[in-house]
N, C-alpha and C positions, 0 to 999 in steps of 0.2 A: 504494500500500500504506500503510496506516495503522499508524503504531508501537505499541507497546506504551502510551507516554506518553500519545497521543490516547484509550485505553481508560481507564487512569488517569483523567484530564480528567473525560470524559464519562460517568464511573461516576458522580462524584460529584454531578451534575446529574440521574442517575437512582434513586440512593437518596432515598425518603420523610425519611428523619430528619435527612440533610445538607442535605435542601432545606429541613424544618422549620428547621435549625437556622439557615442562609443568611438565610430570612427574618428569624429573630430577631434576627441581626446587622446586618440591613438600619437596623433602628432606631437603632444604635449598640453602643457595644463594652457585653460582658456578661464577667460570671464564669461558670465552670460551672454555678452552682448556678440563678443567675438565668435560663441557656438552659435548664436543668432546666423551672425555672417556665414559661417562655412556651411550651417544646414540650411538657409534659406527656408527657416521658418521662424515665427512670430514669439516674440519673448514671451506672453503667455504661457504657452504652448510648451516650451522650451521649459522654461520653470516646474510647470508641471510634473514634466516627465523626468524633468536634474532630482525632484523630492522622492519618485517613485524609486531613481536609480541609487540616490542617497540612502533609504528606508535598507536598502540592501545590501547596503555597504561596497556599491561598486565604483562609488568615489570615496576620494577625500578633497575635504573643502578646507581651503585657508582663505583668512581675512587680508585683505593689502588696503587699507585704509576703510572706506567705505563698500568696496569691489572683494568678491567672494570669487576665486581663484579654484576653479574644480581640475581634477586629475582624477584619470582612473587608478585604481587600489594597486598598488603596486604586487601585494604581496599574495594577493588571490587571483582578480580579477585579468593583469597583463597575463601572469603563468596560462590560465585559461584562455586567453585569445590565440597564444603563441600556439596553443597545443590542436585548436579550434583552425589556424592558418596552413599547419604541420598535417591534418585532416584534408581538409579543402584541396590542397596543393597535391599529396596522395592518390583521393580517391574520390573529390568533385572536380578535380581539372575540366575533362571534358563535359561535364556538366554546365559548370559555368559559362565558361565558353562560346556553349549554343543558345546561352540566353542571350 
């Protein structure tokens, strides 16, 4: 039986905008406004989904003044993208590909 928490988890792998947002942090840490710009979507929106992905611990948030600085979880969340990329690259190649 699968918990509640494993829904949790793998919501957030399945929403469009956390995974936009995911990527953008891939590159390094952002402010909201800056995941704004690289998802081309609406701060709202955006916020919403940084609380969903915060609630799960797949960032970490720092303060720089008034500006809240997100970065994905170094200690869980990269390990799991690498291993997610290491998969893809494997045995979705051709998959991806033809989309």
């Amino acid at each position: 039986m699968i918990c509640h928490s494993y829904n949790l988890f793998f919501d957030n792998f399945s929403n469009k905008t956390r995974i936009k947002i995911i990527e953008s942090l891939i590159l390094g840490p952002k402010s909201v406004t800056d995941i704004c710009n690289m998802t081309k979507e609406e701060q709202s929106k955006v916020s919403h989904n940084l609380r969903n992905l915060k609630e799960c611990h797949f960032l970490d948030v720092k303060k720089n003044g008034k500006q809240r600085i997100y970065s994905l979880n170094k200690g869980t969340v990269v390990p799991i993208l690498k291993l997610v990329e290491k998969h893809v690259h494997k045995y979705c190649g051709e998959v991806c590909n033809k989309k």
